[in-house]
C-alpha positions as a LaTeX table, in Angstrom:
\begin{tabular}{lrrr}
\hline
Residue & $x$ (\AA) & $y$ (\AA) & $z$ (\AA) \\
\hline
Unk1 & 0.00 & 0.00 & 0.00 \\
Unk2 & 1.23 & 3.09 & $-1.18$ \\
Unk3 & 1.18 & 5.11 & 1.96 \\
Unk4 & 2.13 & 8.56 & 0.43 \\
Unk5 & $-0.36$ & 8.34 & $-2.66$ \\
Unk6 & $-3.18$ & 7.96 & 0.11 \\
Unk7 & $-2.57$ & 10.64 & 2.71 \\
Unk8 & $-0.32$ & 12.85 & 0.56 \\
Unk9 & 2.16 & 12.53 & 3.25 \\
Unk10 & 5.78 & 11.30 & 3.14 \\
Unk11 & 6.56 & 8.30 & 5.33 \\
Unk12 & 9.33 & 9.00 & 8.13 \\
Unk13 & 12.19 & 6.22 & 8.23 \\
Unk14 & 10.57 & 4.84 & 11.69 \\
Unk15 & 7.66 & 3.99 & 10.18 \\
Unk16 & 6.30 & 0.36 & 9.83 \\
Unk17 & 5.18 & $-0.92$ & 6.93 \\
Unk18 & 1.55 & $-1.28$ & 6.78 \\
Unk19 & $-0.89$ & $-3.93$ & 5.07 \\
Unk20 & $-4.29$ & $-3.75$ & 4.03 \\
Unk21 & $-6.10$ & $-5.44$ & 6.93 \\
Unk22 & $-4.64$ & $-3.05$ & 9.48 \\
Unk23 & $-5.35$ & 0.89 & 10.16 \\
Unk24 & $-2.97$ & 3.40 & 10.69 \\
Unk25 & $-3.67$ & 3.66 & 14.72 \\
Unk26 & $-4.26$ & 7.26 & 16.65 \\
Unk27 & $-1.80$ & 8.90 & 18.47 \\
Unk28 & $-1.43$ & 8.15 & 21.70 \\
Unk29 & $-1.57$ & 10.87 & 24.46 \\
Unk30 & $-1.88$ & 13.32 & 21.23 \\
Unk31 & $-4.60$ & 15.55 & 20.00 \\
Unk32 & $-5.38$ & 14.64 & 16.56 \\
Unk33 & $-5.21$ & 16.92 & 14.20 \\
Unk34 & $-6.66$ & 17.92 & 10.45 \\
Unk35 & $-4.67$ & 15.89 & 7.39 \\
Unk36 & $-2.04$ & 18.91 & 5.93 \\
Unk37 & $-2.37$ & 21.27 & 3.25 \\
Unk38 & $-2.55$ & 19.67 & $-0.03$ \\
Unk39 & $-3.51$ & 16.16 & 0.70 \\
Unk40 & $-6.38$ & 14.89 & $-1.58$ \\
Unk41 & $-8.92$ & 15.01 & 1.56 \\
Unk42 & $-9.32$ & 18.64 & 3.63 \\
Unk43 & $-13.06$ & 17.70 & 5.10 \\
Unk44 & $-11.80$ & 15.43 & 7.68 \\
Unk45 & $-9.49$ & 12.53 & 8.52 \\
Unk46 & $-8.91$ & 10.15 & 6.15 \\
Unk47 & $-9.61$ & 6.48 & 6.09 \\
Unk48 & $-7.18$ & 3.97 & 4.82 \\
Unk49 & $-8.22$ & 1.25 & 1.98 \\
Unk50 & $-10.10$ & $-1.76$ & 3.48 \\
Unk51 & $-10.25$ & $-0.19$ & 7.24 \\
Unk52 & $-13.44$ & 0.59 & 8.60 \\
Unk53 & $-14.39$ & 4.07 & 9.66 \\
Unk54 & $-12.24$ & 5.36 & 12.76 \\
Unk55 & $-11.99$ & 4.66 & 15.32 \\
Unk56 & $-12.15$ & 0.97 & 15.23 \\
Unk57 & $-11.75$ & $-1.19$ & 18.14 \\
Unk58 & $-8.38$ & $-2.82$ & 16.88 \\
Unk59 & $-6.45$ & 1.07 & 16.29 \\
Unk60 & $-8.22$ & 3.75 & 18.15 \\
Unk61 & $-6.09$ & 4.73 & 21.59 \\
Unk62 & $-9.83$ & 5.25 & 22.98 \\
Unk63 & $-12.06$ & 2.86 & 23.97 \\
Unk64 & $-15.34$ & 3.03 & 21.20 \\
Unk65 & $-18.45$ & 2.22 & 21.75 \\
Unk66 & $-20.00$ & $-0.54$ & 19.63 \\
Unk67 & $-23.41$ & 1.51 & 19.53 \\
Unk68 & $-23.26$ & 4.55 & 18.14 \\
Unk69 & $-25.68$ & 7.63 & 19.36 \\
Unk70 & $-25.68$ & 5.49 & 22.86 \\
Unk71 & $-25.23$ & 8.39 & 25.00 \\
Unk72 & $-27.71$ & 10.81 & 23.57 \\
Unk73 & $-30.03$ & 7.98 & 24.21 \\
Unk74 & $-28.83$ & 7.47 & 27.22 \\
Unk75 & $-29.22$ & 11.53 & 28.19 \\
Unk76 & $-32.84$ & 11.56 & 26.82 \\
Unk77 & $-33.81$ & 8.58 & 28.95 \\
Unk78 & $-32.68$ & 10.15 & 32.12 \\
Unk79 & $-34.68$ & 13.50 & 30.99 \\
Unk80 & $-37.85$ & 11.11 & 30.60 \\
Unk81 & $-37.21$ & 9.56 & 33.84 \\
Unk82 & $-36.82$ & 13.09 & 35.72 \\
Unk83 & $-40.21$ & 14.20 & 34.05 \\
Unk84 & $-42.01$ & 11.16 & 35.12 \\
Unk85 & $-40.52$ & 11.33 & 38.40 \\
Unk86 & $-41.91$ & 15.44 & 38.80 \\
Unk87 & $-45.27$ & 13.96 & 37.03 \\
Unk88 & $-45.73$ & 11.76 & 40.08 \\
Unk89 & $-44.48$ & 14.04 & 42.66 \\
Unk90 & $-47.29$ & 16.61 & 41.71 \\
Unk91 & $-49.61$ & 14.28 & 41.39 \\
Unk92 & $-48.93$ & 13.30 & 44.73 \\
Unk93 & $-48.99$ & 16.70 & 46.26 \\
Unk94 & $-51.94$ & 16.91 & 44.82 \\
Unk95 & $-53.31$ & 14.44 & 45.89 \\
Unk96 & $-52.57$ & 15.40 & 49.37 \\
Unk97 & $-53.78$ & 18.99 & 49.22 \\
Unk98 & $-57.17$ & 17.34 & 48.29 \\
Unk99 & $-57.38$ & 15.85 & 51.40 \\
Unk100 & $-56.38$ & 18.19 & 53.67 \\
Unk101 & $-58.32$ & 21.69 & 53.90 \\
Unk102 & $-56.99$ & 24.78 & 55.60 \\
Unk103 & $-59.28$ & 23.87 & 58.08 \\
Unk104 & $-57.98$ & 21.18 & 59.39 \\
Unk105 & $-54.75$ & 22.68 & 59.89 \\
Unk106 & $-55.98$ & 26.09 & 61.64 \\
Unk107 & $-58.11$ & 24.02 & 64.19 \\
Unk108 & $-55.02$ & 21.62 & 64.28 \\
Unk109 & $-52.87$ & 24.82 & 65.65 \\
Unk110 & $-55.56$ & 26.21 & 67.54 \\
Unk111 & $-57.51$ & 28.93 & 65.51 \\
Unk112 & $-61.28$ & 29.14 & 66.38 \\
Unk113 & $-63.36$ & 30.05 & 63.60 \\
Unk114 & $-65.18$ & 33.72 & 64.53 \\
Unk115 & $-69.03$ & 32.81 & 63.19 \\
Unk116 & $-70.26$ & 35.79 & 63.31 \\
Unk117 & $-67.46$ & 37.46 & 61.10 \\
Unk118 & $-67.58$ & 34.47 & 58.54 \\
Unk119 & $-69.21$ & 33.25 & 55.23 \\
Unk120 & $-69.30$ & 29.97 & 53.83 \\
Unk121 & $-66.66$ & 31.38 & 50.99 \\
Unk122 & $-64.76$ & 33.64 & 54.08 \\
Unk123 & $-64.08$ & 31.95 & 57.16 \\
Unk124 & $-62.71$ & 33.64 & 59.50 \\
Unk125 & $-59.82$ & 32.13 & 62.40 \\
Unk126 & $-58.71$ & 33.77 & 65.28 \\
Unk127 & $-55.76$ & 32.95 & 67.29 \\
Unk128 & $-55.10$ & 36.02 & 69.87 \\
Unk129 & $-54.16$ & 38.45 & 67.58 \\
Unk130 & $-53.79$ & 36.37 & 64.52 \\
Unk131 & $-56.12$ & 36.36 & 62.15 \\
Unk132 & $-56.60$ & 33.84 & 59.22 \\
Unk133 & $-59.38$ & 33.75 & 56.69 \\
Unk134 & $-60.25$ & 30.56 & 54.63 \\
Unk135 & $-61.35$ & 30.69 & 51.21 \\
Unk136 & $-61.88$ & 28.59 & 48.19 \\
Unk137 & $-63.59$ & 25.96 & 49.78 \\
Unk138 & $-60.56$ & 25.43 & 52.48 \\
Unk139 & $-58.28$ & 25.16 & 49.17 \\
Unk140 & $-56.97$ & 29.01 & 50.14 \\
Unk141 & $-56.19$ & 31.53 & 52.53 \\
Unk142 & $-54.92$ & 34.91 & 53.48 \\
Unk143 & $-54.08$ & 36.88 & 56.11 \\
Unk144 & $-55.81$ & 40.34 & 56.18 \\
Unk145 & $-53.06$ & 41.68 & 58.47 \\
Unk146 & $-50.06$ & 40.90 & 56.30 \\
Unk147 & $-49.60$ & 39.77 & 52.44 \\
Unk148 & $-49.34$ & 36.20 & 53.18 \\
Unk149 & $-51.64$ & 34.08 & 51.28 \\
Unk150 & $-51.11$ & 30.46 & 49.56 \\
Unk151 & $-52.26$ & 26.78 & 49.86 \\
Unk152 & $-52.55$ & 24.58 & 52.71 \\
Unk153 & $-48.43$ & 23.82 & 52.84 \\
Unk154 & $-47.56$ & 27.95 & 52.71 \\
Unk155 & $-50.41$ & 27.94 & 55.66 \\
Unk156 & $-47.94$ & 25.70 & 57.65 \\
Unk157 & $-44.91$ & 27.54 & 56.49 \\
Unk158 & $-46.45$ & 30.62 & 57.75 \\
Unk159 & $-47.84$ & 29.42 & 61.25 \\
Unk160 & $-44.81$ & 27.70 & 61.94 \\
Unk161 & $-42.03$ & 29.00 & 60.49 \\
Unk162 & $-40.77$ & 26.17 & 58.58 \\
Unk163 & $-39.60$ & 25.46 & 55.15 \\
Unk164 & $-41.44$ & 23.58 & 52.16 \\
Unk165 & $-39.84$ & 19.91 & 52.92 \\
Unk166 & $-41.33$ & 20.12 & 56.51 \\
Unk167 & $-45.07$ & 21.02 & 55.90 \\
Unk168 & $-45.18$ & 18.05 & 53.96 \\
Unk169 & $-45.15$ & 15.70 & 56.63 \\
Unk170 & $-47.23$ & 18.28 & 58.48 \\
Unk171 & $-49.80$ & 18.18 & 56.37 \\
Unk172 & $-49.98$ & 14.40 & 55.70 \\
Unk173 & $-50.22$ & 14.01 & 59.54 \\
Unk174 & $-53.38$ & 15.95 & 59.23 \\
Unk175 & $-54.94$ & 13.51 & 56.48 \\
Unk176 & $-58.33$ & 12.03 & 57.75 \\
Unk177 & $-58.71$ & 14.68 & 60.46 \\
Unk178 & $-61.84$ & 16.41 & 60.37 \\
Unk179 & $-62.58$ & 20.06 & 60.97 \\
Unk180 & $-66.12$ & 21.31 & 62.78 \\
Unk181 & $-68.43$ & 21.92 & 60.40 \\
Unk182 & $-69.94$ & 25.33 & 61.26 \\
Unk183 & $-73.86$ & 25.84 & 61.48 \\
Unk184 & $-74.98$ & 28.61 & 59.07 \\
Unk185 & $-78.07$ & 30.99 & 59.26 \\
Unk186 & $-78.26$ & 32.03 & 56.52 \\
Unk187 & $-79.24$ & 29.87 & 53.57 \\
Unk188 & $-76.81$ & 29.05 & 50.66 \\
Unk189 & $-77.21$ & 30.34 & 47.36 \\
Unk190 & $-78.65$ & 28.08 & 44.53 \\
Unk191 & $-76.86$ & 30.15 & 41.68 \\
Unk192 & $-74.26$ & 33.30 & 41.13 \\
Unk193 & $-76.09$ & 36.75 & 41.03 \\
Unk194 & $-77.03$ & 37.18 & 37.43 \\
Unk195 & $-76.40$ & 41.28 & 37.44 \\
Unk196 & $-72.82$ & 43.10 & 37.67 \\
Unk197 & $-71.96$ & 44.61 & 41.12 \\
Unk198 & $-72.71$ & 48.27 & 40.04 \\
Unk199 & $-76.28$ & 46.82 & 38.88 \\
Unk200 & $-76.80$ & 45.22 & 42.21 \\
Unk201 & $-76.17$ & 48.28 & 43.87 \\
Unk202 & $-78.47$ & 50.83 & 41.66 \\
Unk203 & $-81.40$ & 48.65 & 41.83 \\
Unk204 & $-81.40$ & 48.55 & 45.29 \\
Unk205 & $-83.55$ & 51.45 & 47.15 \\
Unk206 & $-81.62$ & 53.84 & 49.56 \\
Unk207 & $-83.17$ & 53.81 & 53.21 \\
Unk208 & $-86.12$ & 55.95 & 54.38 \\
Unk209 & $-87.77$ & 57.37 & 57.20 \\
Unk210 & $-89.43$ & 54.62 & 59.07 \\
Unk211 & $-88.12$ & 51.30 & 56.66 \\
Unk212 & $-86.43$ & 48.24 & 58.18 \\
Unk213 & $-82.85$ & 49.52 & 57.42 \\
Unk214 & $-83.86$ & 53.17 & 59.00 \\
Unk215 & $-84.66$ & 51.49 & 61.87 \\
Unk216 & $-81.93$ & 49.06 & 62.16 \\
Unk217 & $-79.30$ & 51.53 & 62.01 \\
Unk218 & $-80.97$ & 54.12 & 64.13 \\
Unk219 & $-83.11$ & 51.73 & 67.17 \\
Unk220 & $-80.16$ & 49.05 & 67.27 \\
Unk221 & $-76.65$ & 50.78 & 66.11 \\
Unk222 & $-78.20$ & 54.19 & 67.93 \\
Unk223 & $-76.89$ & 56.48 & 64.95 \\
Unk224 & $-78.20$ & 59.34 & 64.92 \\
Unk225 & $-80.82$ & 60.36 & 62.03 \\
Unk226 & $-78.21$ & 63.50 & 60.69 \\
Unk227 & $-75.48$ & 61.07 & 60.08 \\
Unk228 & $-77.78$ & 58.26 & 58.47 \\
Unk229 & $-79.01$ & 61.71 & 56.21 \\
Unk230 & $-75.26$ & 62.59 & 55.28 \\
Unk231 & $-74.36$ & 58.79 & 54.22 \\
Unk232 & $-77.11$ & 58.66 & 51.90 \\
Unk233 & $-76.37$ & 61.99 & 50.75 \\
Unk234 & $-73.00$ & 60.39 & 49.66 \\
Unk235 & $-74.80$ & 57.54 & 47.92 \\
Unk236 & $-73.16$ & 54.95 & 51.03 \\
Unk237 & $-76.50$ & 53.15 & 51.86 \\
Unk238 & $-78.81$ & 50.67 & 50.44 \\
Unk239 & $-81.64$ & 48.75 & 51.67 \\
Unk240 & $-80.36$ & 44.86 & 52.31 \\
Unk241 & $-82.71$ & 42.03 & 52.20 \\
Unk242 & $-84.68$ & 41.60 & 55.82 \\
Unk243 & $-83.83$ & 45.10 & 57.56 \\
Unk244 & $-79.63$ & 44.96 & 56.69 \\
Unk245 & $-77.83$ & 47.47 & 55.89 \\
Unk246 & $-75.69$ & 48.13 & 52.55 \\
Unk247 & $-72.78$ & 50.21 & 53.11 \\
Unk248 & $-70.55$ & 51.20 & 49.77 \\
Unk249 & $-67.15$ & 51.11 & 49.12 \\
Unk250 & $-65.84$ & 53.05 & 46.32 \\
Unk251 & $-62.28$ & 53.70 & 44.29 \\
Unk252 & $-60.34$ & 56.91 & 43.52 \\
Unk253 & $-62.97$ & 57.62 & 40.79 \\
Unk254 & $-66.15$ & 56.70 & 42.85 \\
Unk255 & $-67.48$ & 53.65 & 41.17 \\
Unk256 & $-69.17$ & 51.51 & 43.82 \\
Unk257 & $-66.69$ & 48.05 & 44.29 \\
Unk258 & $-68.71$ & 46.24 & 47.15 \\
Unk259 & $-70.67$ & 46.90 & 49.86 \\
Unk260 & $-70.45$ & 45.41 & 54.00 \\
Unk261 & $-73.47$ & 43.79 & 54.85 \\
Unk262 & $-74.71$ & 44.05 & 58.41 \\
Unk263 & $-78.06$ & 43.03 & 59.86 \\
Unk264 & $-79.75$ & 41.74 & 63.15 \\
Unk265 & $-78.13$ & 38.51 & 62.21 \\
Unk266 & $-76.28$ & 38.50 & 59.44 \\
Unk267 & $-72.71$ & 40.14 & 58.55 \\
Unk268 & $-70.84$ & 39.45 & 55.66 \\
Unk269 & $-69.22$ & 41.33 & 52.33 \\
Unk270 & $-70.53$ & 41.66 & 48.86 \\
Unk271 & $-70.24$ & 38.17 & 46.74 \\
Unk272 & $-67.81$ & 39.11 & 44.10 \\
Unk273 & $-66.90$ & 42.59 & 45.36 \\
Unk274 & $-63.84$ & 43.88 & 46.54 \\
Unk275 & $-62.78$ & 45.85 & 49.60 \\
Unk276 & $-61.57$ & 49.18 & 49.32 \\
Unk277 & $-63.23$ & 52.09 & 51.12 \\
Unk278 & $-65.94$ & 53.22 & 52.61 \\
Unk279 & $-65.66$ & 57.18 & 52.78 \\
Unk280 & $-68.26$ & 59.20 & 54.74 \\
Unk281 & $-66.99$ & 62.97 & 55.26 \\
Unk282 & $-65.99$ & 65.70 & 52.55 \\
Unk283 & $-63.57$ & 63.90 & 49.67 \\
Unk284 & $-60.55$ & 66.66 & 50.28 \\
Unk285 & $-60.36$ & 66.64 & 54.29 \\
Unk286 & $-57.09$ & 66.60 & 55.59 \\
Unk287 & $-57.64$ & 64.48 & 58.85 \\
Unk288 & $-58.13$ & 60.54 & 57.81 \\
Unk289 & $-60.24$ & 58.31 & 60.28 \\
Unk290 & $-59.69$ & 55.05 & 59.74 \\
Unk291 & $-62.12$ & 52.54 & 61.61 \\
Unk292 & $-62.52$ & 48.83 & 60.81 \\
Unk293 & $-66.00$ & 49.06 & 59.86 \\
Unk294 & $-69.14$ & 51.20 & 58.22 \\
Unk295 & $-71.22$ & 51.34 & 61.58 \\
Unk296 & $-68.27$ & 51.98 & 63.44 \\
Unk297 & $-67.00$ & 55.02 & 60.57 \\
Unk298 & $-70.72$ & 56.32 & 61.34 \\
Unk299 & $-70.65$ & 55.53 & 65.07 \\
Unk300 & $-67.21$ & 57.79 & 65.24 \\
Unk301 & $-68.92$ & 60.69 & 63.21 \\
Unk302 & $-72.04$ & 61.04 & 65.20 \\
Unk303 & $-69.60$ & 60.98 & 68.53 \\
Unk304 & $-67.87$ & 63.78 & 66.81 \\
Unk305 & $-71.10$ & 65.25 & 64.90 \\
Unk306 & $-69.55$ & 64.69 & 61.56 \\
Unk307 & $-66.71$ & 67.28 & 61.93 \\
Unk308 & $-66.01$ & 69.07 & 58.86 \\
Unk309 & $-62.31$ & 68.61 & 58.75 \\
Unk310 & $-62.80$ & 64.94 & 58.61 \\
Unk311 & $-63.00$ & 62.00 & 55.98 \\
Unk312 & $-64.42$ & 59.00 & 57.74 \\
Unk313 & $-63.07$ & 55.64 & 56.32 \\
Unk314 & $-63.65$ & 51.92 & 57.01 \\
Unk315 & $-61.50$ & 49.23 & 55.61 \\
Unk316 & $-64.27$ & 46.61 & 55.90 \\
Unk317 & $-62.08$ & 44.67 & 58.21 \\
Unk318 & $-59.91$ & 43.68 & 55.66 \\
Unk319 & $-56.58$ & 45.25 & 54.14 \\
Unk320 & $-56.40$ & 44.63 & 50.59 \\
Unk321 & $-53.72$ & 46.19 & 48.46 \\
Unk322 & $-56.25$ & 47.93 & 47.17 \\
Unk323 & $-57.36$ & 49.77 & 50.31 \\
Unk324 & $-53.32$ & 50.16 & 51.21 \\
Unk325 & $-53.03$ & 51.30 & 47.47 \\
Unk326 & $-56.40$ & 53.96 & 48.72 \\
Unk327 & $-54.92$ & 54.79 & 51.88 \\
Unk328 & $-51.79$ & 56.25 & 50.62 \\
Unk329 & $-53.25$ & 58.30 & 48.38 \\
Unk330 & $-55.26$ & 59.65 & 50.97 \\
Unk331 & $-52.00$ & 60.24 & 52.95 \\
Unk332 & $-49.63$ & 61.64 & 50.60 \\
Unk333 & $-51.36$ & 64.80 & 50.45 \\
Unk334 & $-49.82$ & 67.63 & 52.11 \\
Unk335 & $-50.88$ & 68.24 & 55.48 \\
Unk336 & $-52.69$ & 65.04 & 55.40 \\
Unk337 & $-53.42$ & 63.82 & 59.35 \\
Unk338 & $-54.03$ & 59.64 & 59.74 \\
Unk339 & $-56.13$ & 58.70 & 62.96 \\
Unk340 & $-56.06$ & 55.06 & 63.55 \\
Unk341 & $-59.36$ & 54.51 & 64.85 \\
Unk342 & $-59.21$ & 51.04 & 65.44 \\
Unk343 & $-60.95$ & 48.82 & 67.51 \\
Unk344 & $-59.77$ & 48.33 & 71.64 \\
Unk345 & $-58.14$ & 44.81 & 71.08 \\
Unk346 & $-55.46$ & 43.14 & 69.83 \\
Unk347 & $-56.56$ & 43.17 & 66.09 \\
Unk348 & $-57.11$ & 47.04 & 66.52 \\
Unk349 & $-53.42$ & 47.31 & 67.54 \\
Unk350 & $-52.19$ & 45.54 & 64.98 \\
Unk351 & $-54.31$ & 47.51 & 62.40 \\
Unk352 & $-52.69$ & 50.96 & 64.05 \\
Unk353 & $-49.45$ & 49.65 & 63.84 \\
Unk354 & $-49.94$ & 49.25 & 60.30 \\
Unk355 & $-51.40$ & 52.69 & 59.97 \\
Unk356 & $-48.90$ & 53.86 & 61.71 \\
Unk357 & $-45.71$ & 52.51 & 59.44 \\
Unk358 & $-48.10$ & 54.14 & 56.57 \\
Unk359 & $-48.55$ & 57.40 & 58.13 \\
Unk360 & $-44.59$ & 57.20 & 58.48 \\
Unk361 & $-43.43$ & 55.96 & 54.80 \\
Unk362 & $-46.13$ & 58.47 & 53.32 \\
Unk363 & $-44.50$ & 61.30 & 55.62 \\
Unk364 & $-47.66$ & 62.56 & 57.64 \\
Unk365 & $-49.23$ & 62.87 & 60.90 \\
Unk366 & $-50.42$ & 60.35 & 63.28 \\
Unk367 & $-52.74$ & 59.45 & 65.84 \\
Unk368 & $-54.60$ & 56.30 & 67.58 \\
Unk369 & $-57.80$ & 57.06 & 68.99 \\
Unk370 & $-59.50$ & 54.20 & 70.65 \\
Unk371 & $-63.12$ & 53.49 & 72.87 \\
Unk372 & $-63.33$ & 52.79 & 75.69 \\
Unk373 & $-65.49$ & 50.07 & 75.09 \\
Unk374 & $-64.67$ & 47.25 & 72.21 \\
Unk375 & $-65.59$ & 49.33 & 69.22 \\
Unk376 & $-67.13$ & 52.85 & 68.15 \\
Unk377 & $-70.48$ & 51.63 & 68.03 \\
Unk378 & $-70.27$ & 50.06 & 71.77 \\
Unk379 & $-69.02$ & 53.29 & 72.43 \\
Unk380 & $-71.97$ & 55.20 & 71.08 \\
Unk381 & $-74.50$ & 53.05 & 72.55 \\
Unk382 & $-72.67$ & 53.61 & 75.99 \\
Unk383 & $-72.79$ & 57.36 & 75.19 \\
Unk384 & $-76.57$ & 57.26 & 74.24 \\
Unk385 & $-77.21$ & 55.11 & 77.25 \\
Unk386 & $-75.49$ & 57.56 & 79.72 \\
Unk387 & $-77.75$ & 60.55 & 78.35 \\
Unk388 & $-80.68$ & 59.31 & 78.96 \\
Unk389 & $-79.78$ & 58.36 & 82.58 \\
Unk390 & $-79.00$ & 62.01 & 83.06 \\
Unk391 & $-81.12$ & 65.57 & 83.39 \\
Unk392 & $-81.98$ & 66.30 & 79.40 \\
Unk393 & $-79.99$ & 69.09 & 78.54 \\
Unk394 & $-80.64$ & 71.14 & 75.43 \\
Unk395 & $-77.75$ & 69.89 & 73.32 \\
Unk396 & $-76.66$ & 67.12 & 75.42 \\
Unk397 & $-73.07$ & 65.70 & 76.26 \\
Unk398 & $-70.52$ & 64.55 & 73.71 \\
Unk399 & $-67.58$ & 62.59 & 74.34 \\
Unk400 & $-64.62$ & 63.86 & 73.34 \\
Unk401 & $-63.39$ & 62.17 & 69.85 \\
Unk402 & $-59.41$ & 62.78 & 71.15 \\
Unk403 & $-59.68$ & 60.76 & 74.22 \\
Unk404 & $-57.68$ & 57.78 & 74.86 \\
Unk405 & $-58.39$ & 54.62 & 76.66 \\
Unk406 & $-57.78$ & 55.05 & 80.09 \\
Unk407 & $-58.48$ & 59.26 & 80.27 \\
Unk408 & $-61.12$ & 60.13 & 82.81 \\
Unk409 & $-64.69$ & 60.06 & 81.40 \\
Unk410 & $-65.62$ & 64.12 & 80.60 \\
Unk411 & $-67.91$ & 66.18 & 83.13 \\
\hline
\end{tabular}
């Protein structure tokens, strides 16, 4: 075999002769290179006359593998495997989040569920201070206090401070336990309201003189007739179904959002509204009273006859971003004022500490009002009481809207 003909390459004296049933092996320990300029071949290596494609097991320095495209096989395997592995392990965590509801594992860490505060789509937990509300059927939750909100394995990562691995087993302890079914008075719906929020609200009548919500609010919540006038003035009131009240939130541009629902015996939010703000006062006061709720905004504003200076607000109990989102506007005018007129309990703290850290990022005053009784309405009806123990007087006694829990009662 003509060695030189083939590769265009002169044999050195060292090298061996070379047959036909033999290739020209590799170099060892050597990076092999491209044939040189001017051989007949430039594409690639070239093979020899009755040799097989290189590398062949009898030549090659490196071991070859009999099969070729083995290890792209073998690569794609492996990525089949790992996606049928992550199929399964959803499947399972599925699986397991079926079975356990938020329930379980609030009653499990010792929430009680507040009935009066909750609906069978908002259930609300309390735990001292904390507050957790289930929704979705148990599949959800949130806190209103905080932006946490997730499935049932963030709910464990949240109430106990550990990380996803953990709340596994957590949860899967909790798999058969049942949570206590609560007993509701009012009677499900049999289908979703067919009209639009903003319909629902302008078909309903405002209250009058004399109906069931007129009464309700005046006879039970003891607010006085002028302030029921100058929330219906402001388009805040509706007629609910069996003497309940209606009480409007709005956004920046006034469009109605939802309404809080309150009633002998029945509390609750708007289905399918959304919490913003419920704003009873002029729309550019300076000083911003925030309560927790639309009898207590009212309750605050007969105690301080509706001062003019004042925008009375109610968060509905709740603090969406969209009511932090209304709040700051509110406070980032100049010489804007924030009372936190929260309730006298733990929850009310916790809501004036987050007015508070508002008041301070938005750069204007603060101050925390609070009753001495429970909430503003309490406080009212304790007022109202009081009066009519005493010698009528021609424009009776008001309590001071300033004071703080523990002053000394006025007069």
């Amino acid at each position: 075999m003509d060695i030189e003909k083939v590769t265009g390459m002169s044999p050195r004296k060292s090298d061996a002769a070379v047959d036909a049933r033999v290739c020209v092996p590799l170099a060892r320990c050597a990076r092999q290179g491209r044939l040189r300029r001017g051989g007949p071949d430039r594409s690639g290596p070239a093979n020899l006359p009755g040799c097989p494609p290189r590398p062949c097991p009898a030549c090659s320095s490196r071991p070859a593998d009999p099969r070729p495209g083995t290890d792209r096989e073998r690569e794609s395997d492996k990525r089949s495997a790992r996606r049928r592995r992550r199929d399964m392990e959803k499947a399972d965590l599925e699986e397991l989040r079926g079975k356990v509801p938020c329930n379980s594992v609030l009653e499990d860490a010792g929430f009680a569920l507040d009935l009066k505060e909750s609906s069978r789509k908002a259930m609300k937990y309390r735990r001292a201070s904390e507050i957790i509300i289930v929704i979705h059927d148990g599949k959800g939750w949130f806190d209103p206090l905080s932006d946490a909100k997730g499935d049932v394995f963030s709910l464990v990562e949240h109430l106990d401070g550990v990380p996803f691995a953990a709340s596994l087993y957590v949860v899967a302890e909790l798999v058969g336990f049942t949570p206590s079914e609560p007993v509701w008075i009012r009677e499900a719906r049999d289908r979703t309201p067919d009209l639009t929020i903003v319909e629902r609200w302008r078909v309903r009548r405002k209250p009058w003189p004399g109906s069931a919500t007129w009464r309700y609010l005046r006879d039970t919540r003891h607010i006085p007739e002028r302030v029921i006038r100058k929330a219906n003035a402001a388009n805040l009131l509706r007629e609910g179904p069996k003497g309940s009240m209606w009480a409007g939130h709005t956004d920046h541009a006034g469009q109605v959002t939802g309404w809080e629902e309150r009633g002998p015996d029945w509390r609750g939010f708007a289905s399918g509204g959304a919490k913003v703000l419920l704003r009873l006062g002029r729309p550019d006061a300076l000083r911003l009273c925030v309560t927790e709720a639309a009898i207590d905004a009212m309750s605050l504003a007969a105690i301080e006859d509706v001062r003019s200076d004042s925008l009375y607000l109610s968060t509905g109990g709740g603090w969406a971003p969209a009511t932090a989102e209304a709040l700051r506007a509110h406070a980032h005018r100049p010489g804007a004022h924030l009372v936190a007129a929260t309730d006298n309990n733990a929850q009310g703290e916790t809501y004036a500490g987050r007015l508070r850290d508002l008041a301070a990022e938005a750069g204007c005053g603060f101050e925390r009002i609070c009753p001495l009784e429970d909430d503003w309405n309490a406080e009212l009806g304790r007022s109202e009481e009081s009066k009519g123990r005493e010698k009528p007087k021609e424009d009776g006694c008001r309590m001071p809207a300033g004071r703080l829990k523990g002053d000394a009662s006025p007069g």
